[in-house]
C-alpha positions as CSV (number, residue, x, y, z in Angstrom):
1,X,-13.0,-14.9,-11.3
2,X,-11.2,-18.0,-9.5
3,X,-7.6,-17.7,-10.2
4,X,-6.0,-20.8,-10.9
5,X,-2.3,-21.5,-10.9
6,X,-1.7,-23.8,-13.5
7,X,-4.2,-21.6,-16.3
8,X,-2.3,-18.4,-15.2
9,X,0.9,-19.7,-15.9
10,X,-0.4,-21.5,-19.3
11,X,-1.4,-18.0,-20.4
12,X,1.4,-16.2,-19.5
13,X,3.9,-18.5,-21.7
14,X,6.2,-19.0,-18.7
15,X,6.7,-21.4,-15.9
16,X,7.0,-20.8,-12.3
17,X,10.4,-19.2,-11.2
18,X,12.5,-21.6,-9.1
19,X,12.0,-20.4,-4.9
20,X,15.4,-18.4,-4.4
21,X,15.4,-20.5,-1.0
22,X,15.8,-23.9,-3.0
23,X,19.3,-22.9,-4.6
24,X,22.1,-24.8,-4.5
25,X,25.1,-22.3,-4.7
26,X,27.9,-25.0,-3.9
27,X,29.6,-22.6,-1.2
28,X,29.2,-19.3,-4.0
29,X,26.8,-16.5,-3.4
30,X,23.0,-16.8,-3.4
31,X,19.6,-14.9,-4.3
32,X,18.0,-15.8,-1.7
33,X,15.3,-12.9,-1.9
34,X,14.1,-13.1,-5.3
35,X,14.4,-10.4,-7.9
36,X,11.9,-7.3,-8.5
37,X,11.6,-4.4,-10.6
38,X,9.5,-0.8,-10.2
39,X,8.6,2.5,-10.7
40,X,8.0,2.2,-14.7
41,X,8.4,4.9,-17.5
42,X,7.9,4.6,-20.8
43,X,11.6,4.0,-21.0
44,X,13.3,3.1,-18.1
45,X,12.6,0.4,-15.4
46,X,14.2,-0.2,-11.9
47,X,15.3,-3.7,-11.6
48,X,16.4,-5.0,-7.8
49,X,17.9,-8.1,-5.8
50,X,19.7,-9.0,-3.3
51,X,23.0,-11.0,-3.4
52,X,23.6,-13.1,-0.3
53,X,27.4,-13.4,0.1
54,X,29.5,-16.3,1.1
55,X,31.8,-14.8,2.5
56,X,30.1,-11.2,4.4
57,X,32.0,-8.1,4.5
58,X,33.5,-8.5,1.4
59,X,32.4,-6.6,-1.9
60,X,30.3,-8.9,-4.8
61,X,30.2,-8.4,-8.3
62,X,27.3,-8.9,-10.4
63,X,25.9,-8.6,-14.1
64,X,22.4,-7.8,-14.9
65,X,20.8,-9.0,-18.2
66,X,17.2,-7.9,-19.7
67,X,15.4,-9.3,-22.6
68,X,12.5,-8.3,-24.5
69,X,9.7,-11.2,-24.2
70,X,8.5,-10.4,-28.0
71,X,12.2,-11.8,-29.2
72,X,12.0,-8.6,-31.8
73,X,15.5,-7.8,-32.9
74,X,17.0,-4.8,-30.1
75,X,16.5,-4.0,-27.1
76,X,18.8,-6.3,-24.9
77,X,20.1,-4.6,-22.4
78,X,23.0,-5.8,-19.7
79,X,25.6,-4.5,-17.0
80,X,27.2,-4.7,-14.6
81,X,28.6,-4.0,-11.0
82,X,29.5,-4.0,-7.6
83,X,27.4,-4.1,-4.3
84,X,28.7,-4.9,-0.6
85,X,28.0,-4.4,2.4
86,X,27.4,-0.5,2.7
87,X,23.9,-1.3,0.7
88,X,23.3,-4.4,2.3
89,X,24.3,-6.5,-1.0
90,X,21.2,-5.0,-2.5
91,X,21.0,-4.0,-6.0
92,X,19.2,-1.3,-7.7
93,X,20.1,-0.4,-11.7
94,X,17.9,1.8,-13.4
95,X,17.8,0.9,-16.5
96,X,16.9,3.5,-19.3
97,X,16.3,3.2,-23.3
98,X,13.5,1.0,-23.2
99,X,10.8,0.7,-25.7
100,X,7.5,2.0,-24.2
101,X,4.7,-1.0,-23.5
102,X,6.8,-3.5,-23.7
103,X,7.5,-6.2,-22.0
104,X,11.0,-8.1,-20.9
105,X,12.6,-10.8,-18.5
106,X,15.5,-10.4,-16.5
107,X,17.7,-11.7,-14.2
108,X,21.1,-11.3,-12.3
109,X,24.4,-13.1,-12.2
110,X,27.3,-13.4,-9.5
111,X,29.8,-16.0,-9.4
112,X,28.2,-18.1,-11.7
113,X,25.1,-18.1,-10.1
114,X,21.6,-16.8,-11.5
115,X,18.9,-15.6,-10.2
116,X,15.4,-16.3,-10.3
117,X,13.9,-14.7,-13.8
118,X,11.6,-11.9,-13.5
119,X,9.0,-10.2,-15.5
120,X,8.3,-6.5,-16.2
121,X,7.1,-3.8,-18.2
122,X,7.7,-0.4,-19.4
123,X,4.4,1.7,-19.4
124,X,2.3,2.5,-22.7
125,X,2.8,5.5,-24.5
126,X,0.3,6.9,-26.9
127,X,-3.4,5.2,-27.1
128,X,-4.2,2.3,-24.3
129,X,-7.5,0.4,-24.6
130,X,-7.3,-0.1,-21.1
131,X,-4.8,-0.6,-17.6
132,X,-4.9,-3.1,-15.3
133,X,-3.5,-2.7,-11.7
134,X,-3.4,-4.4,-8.2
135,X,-3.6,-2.8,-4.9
136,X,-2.3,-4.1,-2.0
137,X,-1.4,-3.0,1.6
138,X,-0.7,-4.4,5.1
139,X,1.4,-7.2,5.1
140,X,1.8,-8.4,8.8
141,X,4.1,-11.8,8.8
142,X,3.1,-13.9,11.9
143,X,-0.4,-13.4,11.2
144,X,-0.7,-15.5,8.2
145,X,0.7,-16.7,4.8
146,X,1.2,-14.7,2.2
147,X,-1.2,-16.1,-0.3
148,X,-2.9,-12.9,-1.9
149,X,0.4,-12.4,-2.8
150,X,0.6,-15.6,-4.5
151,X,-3.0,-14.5,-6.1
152,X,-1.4,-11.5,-7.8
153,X,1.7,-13.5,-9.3
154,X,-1.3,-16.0,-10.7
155,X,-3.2,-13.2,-12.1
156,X,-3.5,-13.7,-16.0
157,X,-3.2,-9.9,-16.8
158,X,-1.7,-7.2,-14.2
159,X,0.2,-4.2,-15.7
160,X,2.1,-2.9,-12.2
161,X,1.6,-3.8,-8.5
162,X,0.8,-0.9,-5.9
163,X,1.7,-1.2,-2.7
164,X,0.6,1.1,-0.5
165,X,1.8,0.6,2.7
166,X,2.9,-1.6,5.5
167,X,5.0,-3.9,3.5
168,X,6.6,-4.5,6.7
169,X,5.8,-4.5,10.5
170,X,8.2,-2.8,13.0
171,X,6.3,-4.9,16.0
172,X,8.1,-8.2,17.2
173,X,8.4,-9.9,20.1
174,X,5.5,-12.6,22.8
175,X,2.5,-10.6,22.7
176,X,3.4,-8.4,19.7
177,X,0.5,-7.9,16.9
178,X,0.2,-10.9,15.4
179,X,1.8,-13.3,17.5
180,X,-1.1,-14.8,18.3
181,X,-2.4,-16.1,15.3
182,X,-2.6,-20.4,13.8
183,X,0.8,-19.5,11.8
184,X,2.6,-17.2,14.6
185,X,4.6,-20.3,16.0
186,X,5.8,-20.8,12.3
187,X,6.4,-17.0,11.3
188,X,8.0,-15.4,14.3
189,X,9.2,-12.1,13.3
190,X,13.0,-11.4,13.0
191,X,14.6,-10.4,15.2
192,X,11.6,-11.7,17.6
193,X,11.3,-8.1,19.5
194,X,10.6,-4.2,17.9
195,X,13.0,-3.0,15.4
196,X,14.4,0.1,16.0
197,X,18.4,0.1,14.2
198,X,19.7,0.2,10.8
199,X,20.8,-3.6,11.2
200,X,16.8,-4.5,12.7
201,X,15.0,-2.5,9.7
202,X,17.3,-4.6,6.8
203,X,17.1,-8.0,8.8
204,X,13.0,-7.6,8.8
205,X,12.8,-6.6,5.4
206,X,15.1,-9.8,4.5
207,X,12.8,-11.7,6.3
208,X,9.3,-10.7,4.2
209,X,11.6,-10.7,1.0
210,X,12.6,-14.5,1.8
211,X,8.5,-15.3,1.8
212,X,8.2,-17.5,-1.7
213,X,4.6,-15.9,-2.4
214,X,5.9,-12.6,-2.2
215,X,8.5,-13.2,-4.7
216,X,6.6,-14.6,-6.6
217,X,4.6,-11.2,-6.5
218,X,7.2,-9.2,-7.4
219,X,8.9,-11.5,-10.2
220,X,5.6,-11.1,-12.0
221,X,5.1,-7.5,-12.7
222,X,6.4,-4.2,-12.1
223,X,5.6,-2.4,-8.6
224,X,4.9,1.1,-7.7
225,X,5.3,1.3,-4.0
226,X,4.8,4.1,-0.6
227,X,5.4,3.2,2.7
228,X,2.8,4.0,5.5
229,X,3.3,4.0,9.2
230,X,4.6,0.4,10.3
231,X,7.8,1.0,7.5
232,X,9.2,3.2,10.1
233,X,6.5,2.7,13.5
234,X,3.2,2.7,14.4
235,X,0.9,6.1,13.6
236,X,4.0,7.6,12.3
237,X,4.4,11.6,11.9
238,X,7.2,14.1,10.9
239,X,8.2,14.4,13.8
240,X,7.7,11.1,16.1
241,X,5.0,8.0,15.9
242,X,3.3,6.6,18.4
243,X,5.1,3.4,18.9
244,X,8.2,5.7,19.1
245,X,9.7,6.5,22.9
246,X,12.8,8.3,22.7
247,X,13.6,7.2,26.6
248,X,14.0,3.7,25.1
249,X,14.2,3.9,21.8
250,X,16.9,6.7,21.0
251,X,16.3,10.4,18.7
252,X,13.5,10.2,16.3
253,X,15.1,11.3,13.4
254,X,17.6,8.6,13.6
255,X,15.2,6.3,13.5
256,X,13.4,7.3,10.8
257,X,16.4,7.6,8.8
258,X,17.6,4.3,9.5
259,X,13.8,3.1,8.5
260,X,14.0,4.9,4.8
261,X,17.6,3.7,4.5
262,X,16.8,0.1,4.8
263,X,13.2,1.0,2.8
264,X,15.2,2.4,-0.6
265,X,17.9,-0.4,-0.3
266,X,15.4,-3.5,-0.1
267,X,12.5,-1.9,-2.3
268,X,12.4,-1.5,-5.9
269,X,11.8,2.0,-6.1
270,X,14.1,4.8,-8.0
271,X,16.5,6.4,-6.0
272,X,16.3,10.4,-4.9
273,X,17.2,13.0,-7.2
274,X,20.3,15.0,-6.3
275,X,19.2,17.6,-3.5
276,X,15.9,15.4,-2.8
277,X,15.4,14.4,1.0
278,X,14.2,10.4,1.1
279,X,10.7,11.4,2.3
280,X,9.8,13.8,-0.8
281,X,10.9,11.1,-3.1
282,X,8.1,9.3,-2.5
283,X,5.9,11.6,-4.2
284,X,6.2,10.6,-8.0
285,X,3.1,10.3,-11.1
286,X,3.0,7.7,-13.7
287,X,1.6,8.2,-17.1
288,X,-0.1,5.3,-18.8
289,X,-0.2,6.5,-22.2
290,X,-3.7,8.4,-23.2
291,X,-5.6,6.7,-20.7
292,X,-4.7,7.8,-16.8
293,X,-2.1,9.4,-14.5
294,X,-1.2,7.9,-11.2
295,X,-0.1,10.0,-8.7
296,X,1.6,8.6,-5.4
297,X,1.2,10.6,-2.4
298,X,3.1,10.6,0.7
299,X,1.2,11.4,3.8
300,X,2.9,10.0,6.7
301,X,7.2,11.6,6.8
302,X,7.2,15.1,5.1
303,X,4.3,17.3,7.0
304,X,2.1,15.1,9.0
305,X,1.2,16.9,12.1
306,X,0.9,14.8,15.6
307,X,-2.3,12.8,15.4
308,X,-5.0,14.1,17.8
309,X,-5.5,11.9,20.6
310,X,-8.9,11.4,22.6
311,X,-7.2,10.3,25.8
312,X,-4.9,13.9,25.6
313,X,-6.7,16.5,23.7
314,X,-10.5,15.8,24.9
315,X,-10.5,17.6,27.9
316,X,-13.4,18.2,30.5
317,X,-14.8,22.0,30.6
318,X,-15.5,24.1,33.3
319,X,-18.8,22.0,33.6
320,X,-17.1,18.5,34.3
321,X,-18.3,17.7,30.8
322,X,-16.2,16.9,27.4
323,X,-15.0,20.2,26.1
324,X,-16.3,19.4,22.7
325,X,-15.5,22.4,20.9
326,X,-12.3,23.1,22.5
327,X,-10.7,19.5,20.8
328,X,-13.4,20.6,17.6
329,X,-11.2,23.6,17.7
330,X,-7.9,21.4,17.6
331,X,-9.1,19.2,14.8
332,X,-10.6,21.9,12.4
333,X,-7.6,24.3,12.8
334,X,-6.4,25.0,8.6
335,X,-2.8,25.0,10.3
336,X,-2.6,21.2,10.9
337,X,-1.7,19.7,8.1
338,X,-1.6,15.8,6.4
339,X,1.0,17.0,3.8
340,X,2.1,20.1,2.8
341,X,2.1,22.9,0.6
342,X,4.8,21.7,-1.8
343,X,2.8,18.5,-2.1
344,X,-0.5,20.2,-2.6
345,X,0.9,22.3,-5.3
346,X,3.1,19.5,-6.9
347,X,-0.6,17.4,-7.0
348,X,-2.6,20.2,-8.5
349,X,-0.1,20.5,-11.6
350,X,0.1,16.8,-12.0
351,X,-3.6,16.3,-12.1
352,X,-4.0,19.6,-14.0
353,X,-1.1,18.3,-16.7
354,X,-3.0,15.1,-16.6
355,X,-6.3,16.7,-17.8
356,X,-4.7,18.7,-20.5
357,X,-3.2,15.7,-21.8
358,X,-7.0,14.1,-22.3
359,X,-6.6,11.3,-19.4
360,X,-9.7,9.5,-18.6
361,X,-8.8,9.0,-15.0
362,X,-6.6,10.5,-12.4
363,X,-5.7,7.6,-9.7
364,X,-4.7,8.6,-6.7
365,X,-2.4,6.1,-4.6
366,X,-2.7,7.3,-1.2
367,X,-1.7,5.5,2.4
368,X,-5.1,6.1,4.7
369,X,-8.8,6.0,4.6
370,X,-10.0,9.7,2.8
371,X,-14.0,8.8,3.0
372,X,-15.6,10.4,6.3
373,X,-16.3,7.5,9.2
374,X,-17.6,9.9,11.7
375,X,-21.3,8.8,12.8
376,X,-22.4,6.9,15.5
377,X,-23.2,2.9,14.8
378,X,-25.8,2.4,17.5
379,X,-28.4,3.8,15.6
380,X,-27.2,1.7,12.5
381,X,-27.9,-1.8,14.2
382,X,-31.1,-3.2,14.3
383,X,-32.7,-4.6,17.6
384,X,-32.2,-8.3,16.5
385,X,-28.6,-7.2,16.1
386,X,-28.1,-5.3,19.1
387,X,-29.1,-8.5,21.0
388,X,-26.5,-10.7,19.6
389,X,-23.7,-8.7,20.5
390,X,-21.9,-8.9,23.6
391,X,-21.5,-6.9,26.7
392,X,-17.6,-6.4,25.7
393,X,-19.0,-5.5,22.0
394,X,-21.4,-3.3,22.7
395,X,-19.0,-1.6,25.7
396,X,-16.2,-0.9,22.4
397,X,-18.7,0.4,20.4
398,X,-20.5,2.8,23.2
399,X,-16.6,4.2,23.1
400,X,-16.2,4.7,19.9
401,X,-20.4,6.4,19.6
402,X,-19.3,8.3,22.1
403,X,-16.9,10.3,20.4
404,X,-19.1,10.4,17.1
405,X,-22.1,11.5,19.6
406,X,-19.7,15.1,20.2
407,X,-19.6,15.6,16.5
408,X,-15.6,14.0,17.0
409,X,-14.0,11.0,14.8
410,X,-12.8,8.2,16.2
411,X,-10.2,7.5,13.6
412,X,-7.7,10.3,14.1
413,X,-5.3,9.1,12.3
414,X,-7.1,8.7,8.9
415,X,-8.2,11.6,6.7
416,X,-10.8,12.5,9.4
417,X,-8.5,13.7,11.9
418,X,-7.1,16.2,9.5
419,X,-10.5,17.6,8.0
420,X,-9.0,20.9,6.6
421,X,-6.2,19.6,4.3
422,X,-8.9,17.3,2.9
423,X,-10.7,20.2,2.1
424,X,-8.3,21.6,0.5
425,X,-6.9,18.6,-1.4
426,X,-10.3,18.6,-2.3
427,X,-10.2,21.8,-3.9
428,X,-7.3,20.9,-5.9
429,X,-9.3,17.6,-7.4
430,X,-11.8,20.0,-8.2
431,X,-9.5,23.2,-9.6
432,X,-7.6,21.0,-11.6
433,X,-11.1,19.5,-13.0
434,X,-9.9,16.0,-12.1
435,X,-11.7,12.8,-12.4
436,X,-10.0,10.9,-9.4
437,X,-10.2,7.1,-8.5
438,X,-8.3,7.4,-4.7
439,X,-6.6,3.7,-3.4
440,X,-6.6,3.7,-0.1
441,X,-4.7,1.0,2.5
442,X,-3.8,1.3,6.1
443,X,-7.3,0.0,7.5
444,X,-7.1,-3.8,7.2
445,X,-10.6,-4.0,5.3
446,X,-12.1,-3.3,1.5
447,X,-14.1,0.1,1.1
448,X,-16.6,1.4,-1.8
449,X,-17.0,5.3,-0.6
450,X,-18.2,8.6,-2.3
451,X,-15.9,11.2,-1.6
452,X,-17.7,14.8,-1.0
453,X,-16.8,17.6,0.2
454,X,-18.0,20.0,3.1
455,X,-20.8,20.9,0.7
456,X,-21.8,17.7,-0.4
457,X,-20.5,17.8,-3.7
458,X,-18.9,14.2,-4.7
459,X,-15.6,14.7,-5.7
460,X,-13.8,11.5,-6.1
461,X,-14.6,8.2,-5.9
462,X,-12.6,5.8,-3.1
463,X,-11.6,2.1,-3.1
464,X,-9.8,0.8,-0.1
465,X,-7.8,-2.6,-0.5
466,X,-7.9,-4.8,2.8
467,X,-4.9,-6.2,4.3
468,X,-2.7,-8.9,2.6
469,X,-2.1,-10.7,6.1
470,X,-3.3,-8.0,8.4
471,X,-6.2,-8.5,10.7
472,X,-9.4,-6.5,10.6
473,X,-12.0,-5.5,12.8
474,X,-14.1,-8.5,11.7
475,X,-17.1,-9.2,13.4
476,X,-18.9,-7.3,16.3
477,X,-20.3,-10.6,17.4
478,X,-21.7,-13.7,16.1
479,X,-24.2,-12.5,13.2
480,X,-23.2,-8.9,13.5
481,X,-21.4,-7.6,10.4
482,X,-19.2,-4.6,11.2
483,X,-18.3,-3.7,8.0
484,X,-22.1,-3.7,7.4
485,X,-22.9,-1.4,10.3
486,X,-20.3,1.2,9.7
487,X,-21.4,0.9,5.9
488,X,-25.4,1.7,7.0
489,X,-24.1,4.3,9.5
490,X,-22.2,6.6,7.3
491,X,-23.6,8.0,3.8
492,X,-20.0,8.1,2.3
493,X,-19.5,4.7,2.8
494,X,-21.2,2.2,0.6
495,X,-19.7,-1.1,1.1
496,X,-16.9,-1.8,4.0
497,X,-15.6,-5.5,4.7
498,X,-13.7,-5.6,7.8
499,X,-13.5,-9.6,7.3
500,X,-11.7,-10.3,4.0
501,X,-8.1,-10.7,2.7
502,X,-6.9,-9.5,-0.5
503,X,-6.6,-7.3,-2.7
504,X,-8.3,-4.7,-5.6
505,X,-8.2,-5.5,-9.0
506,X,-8.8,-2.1,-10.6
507,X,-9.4,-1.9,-14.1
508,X,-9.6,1.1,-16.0
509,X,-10.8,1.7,-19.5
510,X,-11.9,5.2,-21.3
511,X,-15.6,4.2,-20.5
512,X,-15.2,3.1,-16.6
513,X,-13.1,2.0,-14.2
514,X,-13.8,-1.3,-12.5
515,X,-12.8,-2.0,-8.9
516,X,-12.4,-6.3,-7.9
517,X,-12.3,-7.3,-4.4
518,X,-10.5,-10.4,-4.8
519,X,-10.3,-12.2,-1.0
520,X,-8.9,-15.3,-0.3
521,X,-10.3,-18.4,1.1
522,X,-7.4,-18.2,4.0
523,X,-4.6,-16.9,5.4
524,X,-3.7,-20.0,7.6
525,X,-3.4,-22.3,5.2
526,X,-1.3,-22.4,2.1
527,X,-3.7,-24.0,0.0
528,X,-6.4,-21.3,-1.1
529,X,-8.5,-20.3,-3.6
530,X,-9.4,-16.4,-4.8
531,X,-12.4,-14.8,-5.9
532,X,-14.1,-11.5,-6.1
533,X,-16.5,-11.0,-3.4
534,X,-17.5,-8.0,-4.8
535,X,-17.6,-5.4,-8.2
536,X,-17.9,-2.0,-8.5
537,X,-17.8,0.5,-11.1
538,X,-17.2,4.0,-11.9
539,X,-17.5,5.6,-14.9
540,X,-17.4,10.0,-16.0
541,X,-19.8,12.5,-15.1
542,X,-19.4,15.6,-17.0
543,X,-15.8,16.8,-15.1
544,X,-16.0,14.6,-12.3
545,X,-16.8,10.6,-11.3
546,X,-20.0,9.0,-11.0
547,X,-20.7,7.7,-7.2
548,X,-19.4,4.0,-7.5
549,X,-22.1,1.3,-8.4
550,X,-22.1,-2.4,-7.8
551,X,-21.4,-3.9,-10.7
């Protein structure tokens, strides 16, 4: 599959939407962030943009307009209303009565001025021959253009958009993440240092709303969306992160608050219920008529213990030695938790609802690698391979073998450095009698992995998306294939690509569900091309999922 602009938008019936940036307002307001909509029902849709004013401080009026694309008499819908500066000028209208599966246009107004047109779509209800989704995650700014993002708007076919995390970075500043890359010089975050304030968190999501790919991303179909750890700061928890110092940086809570503020206003996600803290909100299930549920969990704000930390929690015995058990202790204690009980529960009846209801699948959109990464590499790499690689190389990976040599993970802040809330989400896939597909982000690389559990029981199967901009591992040295070795080293795993840039293309019929790793040709260029560079395929096995198979 080579997408290819001009076919895409031949098929689709529609022309390109004009760049927000290339208005001319005459001194009125402007949209100069596009237009988006998400979090689909079978009759309601959120629809978003953001109204730049000409004159700030002062309140703006807009109307909203929706259409349905078939031109079938009903089901217009328009508004209207007021945003200012207390949301940012963002707007949000959640717009309900829809017809289920169908699709519409829309587009704001203020002061005589229109927005770009988007496209969305309610979700099916009744039978569905089959759903197709995109998964994406980790887009870091400096480090490259957008164009996976351009790659989804081009897709012929693509029913909703998840994001699942890292839409935005919190990093900024010379030497930040990033800032050294062949594009850096041309995509300086903003503000060019770490965002901490209410005021830092809108002006960097205004920035990565501005980008004309990512626009063109959102005008094209509805998104389901979950922040990770870089919405709010690096290897976030409930109660701090790890890019988080409250000496410099202020209280915690604050600053997570300030995050979720600016994350609801600028994203195109449905607002909290009354009573409902910003965190939980982010735990919501999609039906797609007879064919799958899609369940978004949140893993990072409402229970996440304190990461584990080799530096701090692997102390030396009373023999000078690695206390290995001691920080074994630590990890496996059932206390520590990834989410919580409320969560847990909340899952188990949507997956068990699902299942009554005669769903094929039971996706899963979850923020961090689930699949264990726990065994040494050395072992993995052949001789041949081993002599490519560099002192420095070979001195990384000795510290990461290390670790995995004491029975410990070196990814802490994955699913492996909370081992008994797997378990026991785990035992909910299994009591509910789930067949789960789980999309995973947060690692920068595409992943093919066959979830079991301490018995060695497969109970889900596991695609992770790479990063849109984000960089990976990549290559242990000249020849060496990273993603290869970590693939050979550990049985879940059974294909990693710490190299690529992209996206999944998961499609799911009643017979199997199909998993694309589209990559694009580059990230430092804005002329690129996209292509799977590889296929897999899961299909039932009695109450559970086959292992996934290349396909």
């Amino acid at each position: 599959m080579r997408i290819d602009r001009r076919q895409a938008l031949a098929l689709l019936g529609t022309g390109a939407a004009q760049p927000a940036l290339a208005q001319e307002t005459g001194g009125k307001v402007r949209f100069e962030h596009g237009v988006a909509s998400g979090d689909p029902t079978q009759d309601r849709v959120v629809l978003w943009t953001r109204v730049t004013p000409a004159s700030p401080g002062k309140p703006v009026e807009y109307r909203w307009r929706l259409n349905p694309v078939d031109r079938r008499a009903g089901g217009a819908k328009q508004g209207a209303g007021v945003t200012g500066p207390e949301r940012d000028y963002t707007v949000k209208v959640d717009v309900d009565g829809l017809d289920a599966g169908r699709a519409y246009t829309f587009e704001f107004e203020a002061e005589g001025v229109k927005s770009p047109t988007g496209r969305t779509r309610t979700l099916p209800a009744g039978g569905v021959k089959d759903v197709v989704l995109a998964v994406a995650s980790c887009s870091l700014y400096p480090n490259g253009y957008f164009n996976a993002y351009q790659a989804i708007a081009d897709l012929p076919r693509v029913d909703a958009v998840l994001h699942l995390g890292d839409y935005i970075y919190e990093y900024g500043g010379p030497g930040s993440y990033g800032d050294d890359s062949a594009v850096a010089p041309l995509r300086r975050h903003d503000p060019y240092r770490e965002i901490v304030s209410l005021a830092d968190y809108r002006r960097r999501h205004a920035q990565y709303k501005a980008d004309p790919a990512l626009q063109a991303a959102h005008a094209r179909a509805p998104w389901i969306v979950v922040w990770d750890d870089h919405e709010t700061a690096n290897d976030s928890f409930l109660n701090g992160a790890e890019n988080h110092q409250p000496a410099e940086e202020g209280d915690w809570n604050a600053r997570k608050a300030a995050a979720l503020k600016a994350y609801y206003e600028w994203m195109p996600i449905r607002e909290p219920a009354a009573g409902q803290d910003l965190a939980s909100a982010a735990c919501r299930s999609f039906r797609f008529g007879d064919l799958a549920q899609l369940v978004m969990v949140e893993t990072r704000l409402t229970a996440r213990d304190q990461q584990l930390n080799l530096d701090r929690d692997l102390t030396d015995g009373p023999d000078g030695r690695p206390d290995a058990a001691a920080f074994k202790a630590k990890l496996n204690d059932p206390n520590r938790r990834m989410m919580g009980p409320a969560q847990e529960a909340w899952i188990g009846r949507e997956l068990a609802a699902s299942v009554a209801v005669g769903h094929a699948w039971q996706v899963i959109g979850n923020q961090v690698v689930m699949a264990r990464v726990d065994r040494p590499l050395r072992p993995a790499l052949t001789p041949d391979e081993v002599a490519k690689m560099t002192p420095e190389a070979l001195s990384r990976m000795s510290r990461r073998d290390k670790a995995a040599d004491l029975g410990i993970p070196a990814a802490l802040d994955m699913w492996d450095g909370y081992p008994a809330d797997r378990e026991r989400l785990y035992g909910v896939f299994k009591g509910a009698k789930a067949r789960p597909i789980v999309v995973s982000g947060d690692s920068h690389s595409f992943w093919a992995n066959e979830l079991k559990d301490a018995a060695g029981r497969r109970v889900a199967a596991e695609f992770g998306t790479t990063g849109i901009t984000s960089p990976g591992a990549g290559e242990l040295a000249p020849g060496v294939d990273y993603g290869e070795v970590i693939a050979r080293a550990n049985p879940e795993v059974l294909y990693n690509n710490q190299v690529a840039k992209g996206f999944v293309l998961l499609t799911l019929t009643r017979e199997q569900a199909t998993a694309e790793m589209v990559a694009v040709s580059t990230i430092v260029e804005k002329d690129f091309t996209a292509a799977p560079v590889k296929r897999w395929v899961v299909t039932p096995d009695g109450t559970g999922v086959s292992a996934p198979k290349e396909g």
